[in-house]
VEXRONU-344988 format. One record per atom (N, C-alpha, C): residue number from 1; residue in one letter; x, y, z. Coordinates in steps of 0.02 Angstrom, whole numbers, plus 50000, padded with zeros to 5 digits. Layout:
N
- NUM:A:X:Y:Z
...
This chain:
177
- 1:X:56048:52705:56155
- 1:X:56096:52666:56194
- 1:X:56122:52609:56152
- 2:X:56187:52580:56154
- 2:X:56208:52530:56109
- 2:X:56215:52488:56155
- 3:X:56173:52456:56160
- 3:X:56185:52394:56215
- 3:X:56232:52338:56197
- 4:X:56273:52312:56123
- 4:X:56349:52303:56117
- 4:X:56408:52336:56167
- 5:X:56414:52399:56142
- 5:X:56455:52421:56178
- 5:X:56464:52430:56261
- 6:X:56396:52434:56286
- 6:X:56378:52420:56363
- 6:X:56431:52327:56396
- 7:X:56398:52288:56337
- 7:X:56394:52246:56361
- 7:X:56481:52199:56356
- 8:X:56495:52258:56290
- 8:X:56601:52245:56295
- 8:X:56619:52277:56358
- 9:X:56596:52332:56373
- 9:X:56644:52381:56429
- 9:X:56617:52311:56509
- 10:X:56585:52326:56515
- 10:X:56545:52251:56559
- 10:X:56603:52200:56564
- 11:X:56604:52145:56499
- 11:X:56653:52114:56509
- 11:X:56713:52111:56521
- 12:X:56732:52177:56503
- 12:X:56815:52193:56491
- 12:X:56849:52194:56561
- 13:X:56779:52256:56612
- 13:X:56762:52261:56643
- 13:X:56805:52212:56701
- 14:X:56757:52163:56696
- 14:X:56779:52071:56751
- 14:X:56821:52021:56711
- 15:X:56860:52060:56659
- 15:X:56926:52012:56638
- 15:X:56913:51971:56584
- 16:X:56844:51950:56556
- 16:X:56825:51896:56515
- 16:X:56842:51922:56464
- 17:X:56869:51864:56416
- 17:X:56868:51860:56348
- 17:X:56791:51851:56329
- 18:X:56775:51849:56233
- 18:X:56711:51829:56218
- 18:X:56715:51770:56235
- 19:X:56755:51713:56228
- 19:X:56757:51659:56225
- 19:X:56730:51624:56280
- 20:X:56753:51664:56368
- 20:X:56707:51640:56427
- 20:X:56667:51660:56441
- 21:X:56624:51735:56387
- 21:X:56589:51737:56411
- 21:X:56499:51706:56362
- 22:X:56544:51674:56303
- 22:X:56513:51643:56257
- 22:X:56487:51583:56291
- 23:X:56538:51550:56325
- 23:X:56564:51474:56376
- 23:X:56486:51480:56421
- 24:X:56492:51535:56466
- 24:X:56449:51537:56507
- 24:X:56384:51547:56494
- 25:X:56375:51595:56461
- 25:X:56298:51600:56422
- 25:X:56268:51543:56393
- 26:X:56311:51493:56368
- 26:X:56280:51434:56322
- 26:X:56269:51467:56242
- 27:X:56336:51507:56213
- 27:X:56325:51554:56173
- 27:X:56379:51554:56107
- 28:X:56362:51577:56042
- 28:X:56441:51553:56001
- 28:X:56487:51607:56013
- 29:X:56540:51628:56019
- 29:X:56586:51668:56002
- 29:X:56563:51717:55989
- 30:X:56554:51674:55894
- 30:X:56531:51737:55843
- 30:X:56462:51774:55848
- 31:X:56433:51740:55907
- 31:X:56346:51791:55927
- 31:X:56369:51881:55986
- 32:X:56431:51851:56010
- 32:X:56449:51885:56057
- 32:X:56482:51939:56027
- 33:X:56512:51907:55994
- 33:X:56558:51971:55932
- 33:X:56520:52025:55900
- 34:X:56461:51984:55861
- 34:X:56443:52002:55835
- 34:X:56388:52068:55865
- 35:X:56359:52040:55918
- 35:X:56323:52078:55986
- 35:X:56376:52141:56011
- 36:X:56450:52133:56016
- 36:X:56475:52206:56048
- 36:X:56491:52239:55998
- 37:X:56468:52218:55920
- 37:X:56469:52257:55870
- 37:X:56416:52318:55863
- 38:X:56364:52288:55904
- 38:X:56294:52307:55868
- 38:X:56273:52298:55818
- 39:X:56291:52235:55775
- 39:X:56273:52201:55728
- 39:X:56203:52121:55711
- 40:X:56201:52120:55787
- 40:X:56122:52066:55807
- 40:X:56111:52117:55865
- 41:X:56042:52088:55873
- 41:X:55983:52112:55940
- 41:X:55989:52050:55977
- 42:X:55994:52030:56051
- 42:X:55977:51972:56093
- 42:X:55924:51970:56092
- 43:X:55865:51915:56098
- 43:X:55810:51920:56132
- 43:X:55821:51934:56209
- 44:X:55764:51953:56226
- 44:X:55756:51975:56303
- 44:X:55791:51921:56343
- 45:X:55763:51864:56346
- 45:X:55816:51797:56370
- 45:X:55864:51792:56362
- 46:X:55895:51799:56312
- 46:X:55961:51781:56297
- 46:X:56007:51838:56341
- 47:X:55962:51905:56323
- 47:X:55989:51963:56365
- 47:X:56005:51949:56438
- 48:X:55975:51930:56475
- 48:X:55967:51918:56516
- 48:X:55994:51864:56553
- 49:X:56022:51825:56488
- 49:X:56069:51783:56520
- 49:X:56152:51786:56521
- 50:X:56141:51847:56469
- 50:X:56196:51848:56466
- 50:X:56220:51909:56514
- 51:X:56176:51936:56545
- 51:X:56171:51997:56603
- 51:X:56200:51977:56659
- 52:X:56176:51900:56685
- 52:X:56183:51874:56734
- 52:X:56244:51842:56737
- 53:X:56297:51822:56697
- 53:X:56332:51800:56680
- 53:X:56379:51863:56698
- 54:X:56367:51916:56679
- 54:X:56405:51984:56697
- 54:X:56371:52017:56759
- 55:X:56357:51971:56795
- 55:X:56347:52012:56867
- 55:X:56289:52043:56858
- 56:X:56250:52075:56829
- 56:X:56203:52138:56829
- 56:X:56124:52099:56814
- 57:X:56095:52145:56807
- 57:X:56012:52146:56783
- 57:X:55996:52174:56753
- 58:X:55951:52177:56720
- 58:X:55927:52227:56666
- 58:X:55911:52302:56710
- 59:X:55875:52306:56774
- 59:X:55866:52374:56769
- 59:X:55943:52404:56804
- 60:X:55974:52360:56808
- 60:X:56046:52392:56825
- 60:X:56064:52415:56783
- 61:X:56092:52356:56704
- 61:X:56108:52372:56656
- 61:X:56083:52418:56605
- 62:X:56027:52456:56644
- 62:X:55981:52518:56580
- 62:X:55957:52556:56622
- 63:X:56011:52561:56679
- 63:X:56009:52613:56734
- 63:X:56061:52676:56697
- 64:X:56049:52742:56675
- 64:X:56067:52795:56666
- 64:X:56110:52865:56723
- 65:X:56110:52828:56753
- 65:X:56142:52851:56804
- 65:X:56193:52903:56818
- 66:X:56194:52943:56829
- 66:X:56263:52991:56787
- 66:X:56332:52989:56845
- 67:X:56363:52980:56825
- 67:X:56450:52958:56860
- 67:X:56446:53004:56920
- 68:X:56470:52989:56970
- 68:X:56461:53000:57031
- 68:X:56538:53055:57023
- 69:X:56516:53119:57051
- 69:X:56572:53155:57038
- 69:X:56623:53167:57093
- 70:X:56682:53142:57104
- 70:X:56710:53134:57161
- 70:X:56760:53156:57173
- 71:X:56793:53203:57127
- 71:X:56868:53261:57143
- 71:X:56855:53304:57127
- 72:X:56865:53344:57171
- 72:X:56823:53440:57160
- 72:X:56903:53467:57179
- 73:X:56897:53527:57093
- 73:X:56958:53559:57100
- 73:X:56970:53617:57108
- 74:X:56985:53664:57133
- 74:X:56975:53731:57162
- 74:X:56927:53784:57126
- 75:X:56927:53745:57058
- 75:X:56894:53788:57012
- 75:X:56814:53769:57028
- 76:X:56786:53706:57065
- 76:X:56739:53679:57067
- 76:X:56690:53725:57157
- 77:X:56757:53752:57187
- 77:X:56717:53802:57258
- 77:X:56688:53861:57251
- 78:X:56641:53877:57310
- 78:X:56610:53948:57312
- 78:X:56626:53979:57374
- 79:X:56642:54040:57353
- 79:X:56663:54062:57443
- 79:X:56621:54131:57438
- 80:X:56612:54126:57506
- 80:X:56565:54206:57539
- 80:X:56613:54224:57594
- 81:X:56619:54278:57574
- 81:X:56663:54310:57643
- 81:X:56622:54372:57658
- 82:X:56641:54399:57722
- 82:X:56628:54453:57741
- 82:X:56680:54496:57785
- 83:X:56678:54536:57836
- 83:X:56737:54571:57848
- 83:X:56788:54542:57908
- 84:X:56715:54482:57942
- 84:X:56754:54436:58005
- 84:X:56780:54362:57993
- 85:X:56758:54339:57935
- 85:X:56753:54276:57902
- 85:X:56759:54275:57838
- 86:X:56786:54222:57804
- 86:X:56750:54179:57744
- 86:X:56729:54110:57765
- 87:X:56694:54097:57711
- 87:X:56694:54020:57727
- 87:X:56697:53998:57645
- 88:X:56732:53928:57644
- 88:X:56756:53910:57575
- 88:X:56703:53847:57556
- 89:X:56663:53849:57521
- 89:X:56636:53761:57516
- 89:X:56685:53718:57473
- 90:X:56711:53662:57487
- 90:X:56754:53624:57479
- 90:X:56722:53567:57422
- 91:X:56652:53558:57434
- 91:X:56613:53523:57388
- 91:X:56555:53550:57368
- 92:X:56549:53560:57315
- 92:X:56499:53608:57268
- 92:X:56421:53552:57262
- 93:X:56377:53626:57301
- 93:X:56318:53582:57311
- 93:X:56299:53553:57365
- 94:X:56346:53539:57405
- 94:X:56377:53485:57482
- 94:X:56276:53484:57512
- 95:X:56266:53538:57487
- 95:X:56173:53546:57555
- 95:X:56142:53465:57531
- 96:X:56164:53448:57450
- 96:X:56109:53388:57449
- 96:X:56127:53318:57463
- 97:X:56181:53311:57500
- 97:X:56240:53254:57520
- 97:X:56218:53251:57585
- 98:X:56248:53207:57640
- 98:X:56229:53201:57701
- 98:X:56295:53243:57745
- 99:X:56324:53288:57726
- 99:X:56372:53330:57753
- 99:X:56396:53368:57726
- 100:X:56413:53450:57716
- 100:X:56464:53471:57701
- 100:X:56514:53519:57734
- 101:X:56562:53488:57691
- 101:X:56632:53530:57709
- 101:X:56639:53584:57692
- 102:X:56653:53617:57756
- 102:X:56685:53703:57728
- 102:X:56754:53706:57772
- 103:X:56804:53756:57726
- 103:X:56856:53774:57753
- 103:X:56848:53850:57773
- 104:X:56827:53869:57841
- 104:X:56823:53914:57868
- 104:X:56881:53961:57910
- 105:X:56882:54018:57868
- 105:X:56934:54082:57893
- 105:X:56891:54125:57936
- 106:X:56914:54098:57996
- 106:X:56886:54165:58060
- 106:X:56958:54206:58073
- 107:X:56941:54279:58059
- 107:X:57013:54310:58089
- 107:X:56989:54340:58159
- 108:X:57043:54368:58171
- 108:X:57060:54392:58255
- 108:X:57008:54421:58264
- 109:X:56994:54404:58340
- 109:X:56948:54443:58380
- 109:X:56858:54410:58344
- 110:X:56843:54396:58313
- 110:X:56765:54395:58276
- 110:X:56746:54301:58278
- 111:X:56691:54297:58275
- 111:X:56670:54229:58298
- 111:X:56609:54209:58228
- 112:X:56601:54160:58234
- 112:X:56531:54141:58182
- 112:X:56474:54163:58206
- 113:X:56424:54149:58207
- 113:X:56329:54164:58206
- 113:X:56353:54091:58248
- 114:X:56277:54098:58299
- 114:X:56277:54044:58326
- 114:X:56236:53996:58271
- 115:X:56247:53944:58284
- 115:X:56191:53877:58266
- 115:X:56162:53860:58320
- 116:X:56082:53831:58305
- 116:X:56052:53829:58327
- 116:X:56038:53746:58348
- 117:X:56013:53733:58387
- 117:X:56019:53661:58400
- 117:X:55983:53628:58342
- 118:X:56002:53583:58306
- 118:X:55995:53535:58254
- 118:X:56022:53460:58265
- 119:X:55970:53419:58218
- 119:X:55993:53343:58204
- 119:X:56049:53333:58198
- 120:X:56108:53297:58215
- 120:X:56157:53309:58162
- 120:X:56234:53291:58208
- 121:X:56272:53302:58182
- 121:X:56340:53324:58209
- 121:X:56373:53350:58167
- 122:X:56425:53380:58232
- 122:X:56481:53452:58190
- 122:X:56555:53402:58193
- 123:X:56610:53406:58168
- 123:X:56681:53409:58169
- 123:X:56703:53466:58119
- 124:X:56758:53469:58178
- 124:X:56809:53538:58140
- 124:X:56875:53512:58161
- 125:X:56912:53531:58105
- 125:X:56997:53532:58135
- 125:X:57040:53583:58129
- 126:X:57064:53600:58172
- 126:X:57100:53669:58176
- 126:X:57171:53679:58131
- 127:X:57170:53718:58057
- 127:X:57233:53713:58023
- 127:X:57273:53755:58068
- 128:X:57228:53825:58102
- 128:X:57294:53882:58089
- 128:X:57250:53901:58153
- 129:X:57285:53935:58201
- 129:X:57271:53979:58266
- 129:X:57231:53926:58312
- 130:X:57200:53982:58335
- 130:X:57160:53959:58409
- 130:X:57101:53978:58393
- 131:X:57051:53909:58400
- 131:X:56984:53948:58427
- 131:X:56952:53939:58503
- 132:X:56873:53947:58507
- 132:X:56843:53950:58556
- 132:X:56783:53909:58541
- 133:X:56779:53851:58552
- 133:X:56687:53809:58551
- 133:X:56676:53823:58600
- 134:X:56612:53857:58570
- 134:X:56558:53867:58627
- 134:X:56472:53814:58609
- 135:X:56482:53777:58658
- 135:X:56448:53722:58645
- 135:X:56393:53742:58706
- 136:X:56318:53768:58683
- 136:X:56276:53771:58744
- 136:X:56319:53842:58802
- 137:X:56319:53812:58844
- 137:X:56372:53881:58928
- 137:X:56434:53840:58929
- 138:X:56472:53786:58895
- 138:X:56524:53760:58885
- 138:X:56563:53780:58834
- 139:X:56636:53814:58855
- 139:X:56672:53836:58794
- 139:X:56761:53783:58800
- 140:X:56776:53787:58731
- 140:X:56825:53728:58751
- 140:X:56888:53750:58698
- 141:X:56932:53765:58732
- 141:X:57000:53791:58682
- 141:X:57012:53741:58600
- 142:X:57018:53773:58566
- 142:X:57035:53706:58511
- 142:X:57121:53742:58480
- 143:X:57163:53713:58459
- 143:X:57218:53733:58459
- 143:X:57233:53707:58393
- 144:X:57307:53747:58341
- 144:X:57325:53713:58314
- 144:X:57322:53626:58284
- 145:X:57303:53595:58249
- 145:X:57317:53516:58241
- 145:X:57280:53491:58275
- 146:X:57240:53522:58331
- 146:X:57187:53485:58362
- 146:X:57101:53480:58339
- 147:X:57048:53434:58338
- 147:X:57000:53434:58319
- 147:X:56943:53425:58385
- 148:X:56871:53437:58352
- 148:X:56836:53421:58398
- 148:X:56763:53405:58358
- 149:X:56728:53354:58388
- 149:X:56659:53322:58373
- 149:X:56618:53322:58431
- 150:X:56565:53351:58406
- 150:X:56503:53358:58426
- 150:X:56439:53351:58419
- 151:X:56386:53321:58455
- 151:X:56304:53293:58442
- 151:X:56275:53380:58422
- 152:X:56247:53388:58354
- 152:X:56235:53448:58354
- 152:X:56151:53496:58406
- 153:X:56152:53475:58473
- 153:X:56062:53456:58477
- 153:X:56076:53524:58563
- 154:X:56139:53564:58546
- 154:X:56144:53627:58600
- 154:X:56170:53677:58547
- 155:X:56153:53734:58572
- 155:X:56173:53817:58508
- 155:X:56250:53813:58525
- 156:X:56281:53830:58442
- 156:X:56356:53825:58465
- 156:X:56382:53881:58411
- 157:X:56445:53879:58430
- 157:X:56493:53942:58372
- 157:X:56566:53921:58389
- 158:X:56586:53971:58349
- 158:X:56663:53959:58355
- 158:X:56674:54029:58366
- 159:X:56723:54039:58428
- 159:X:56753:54123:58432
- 159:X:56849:54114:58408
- 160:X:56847:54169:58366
- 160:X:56940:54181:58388
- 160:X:56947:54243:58426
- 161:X:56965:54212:58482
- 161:X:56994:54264:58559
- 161:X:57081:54286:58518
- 162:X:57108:54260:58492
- 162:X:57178:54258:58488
- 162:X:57189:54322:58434
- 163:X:57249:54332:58430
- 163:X:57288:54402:58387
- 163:X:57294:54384:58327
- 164:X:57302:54298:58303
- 164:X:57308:54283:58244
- 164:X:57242:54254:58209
- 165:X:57232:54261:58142
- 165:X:57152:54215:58103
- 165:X:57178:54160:58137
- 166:X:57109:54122:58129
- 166:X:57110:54054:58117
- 166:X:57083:54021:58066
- 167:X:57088:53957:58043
- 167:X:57075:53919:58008
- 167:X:57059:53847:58010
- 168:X:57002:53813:58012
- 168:X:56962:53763:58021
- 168:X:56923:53722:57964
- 169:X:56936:53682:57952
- 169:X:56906:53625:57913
- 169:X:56848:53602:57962
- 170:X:56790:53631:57912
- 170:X:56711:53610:57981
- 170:X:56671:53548:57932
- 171:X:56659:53534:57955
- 171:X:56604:53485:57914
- 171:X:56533:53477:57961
- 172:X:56467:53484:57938
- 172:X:56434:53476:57984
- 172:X:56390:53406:57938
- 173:X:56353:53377:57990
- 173:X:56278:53327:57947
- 173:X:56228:53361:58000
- 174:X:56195:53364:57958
- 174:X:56158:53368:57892
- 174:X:56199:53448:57884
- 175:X:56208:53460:57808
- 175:X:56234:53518:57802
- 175:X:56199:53567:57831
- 176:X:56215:53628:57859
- 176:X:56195:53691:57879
- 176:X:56227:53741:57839
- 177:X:56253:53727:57820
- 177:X:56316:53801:57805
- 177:X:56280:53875:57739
C-alpha cells in the first residue's frame, strides 16, 4: 500500500491544497510533498494527525475494502426460464443484499410457485398485462402501471388469468428468488 498516494487522493478528495493541509497538521509543505511522494515514512503520530485532519482514522484509512459495485449492465444478469416463466435477476448475487430484484415474465394463462410465508416483504410493479395476487384466500387484480406491497408472513403467487404475458418488476426482502 503507498500510503502517499492514499493520503493525496484523501486530500484532493476535500479540496485542500498541501499548504492547508500542512497549516493544519502543524506540518512543512515540503514534509507533505514529500509524504504523497512516498519519499518519507510519518511516524505513527504524525500519521495520525495528519488522518484526522482528513476526516479518517487509521483503521478507516487501512481499511481494504473493495468498491461497492453499483451499476449492473445487462451483461452483469442471470435468467432461468422455463415454459410458463422467466425470471431475470436484475442484480447479480442480489441473495447476499437485503433484497432482490427480479424482472419477471409470466405469460398467459400460468402463474408462479407459491411462496411460502416468510420474514420479509414483497413489491412488484406491473410493466406489461394483468396479473392476479393471491395473497393467503385474498386475490387482488394488479394492472398495467400499477404496483403492490406486501408483509411477506401469508403463502402468495402471482397468476396471469389474461390472453396477454405479463411483466413485473418484483423485488422481495429478504431475497427468495
Amino acid at each position: 500500500m503507498k500510503i502517499g498516494e492514499k493520503i493525496k487522493a484523501r486530500r484532493q478528495s476535500l479540496g485542500l491544497t498541501q499548504s492547508e493541509l500542512a497549516d493544519r497538521a502543524e506540518l512543512s509543505k515540503g514534509f507533505i510533498s514529500q509524504l504523497e511522494r512516498d519519499l518519507t515514512s510519518p511516524s505513527i503520530a504524525t500519521l495520525m494527525d495528519i488522518l484526522e485532519c482528513l476526516g479518517t482514522d487509521l483503521p478507516e484509512f487501512f481499511s481494504e475494502r473493495a468498491e461497492e459495485k453499483v451499476v449492473f449492465t445487462p451483461e452483469n444478469r442471470f435468467e432461468k426460464a422455463d415454459d410458463e416463466k422467466s425470471i431475470l435477476w436484475l442484480v447479480p448475487n442480489a441473495q447476499k443484499n437485503q433484497m432482490e430484484p427480479i424482472l419477471l415474465h409470466l405469460k398467459a394463462g400460468c402463474s408462479t410457485e407459491e411462496d411460502r410465508p416468510h420474514e420479509g416483504e414483497e413489491f412488484g410493479y406491473v410493466l406489461a398485462g394483468t396479473v392476479t395476487l393471491v395473497i393467503g384466500m385474498k386475490r387482488h387484480r394488479v394492472k398495467k402501471g400499477s404496483s403492490f406491497y406486501f408483509h411477506a408472513g401469508m403463502p402468495h403467487k402471482l397468476e396471469n388469468n389474461g390472453k396477454k404475458d405479463a411483466e413485473v418488476i418484483w423485488i422481495s426482502t429478504p431475497p427468495m428468488f
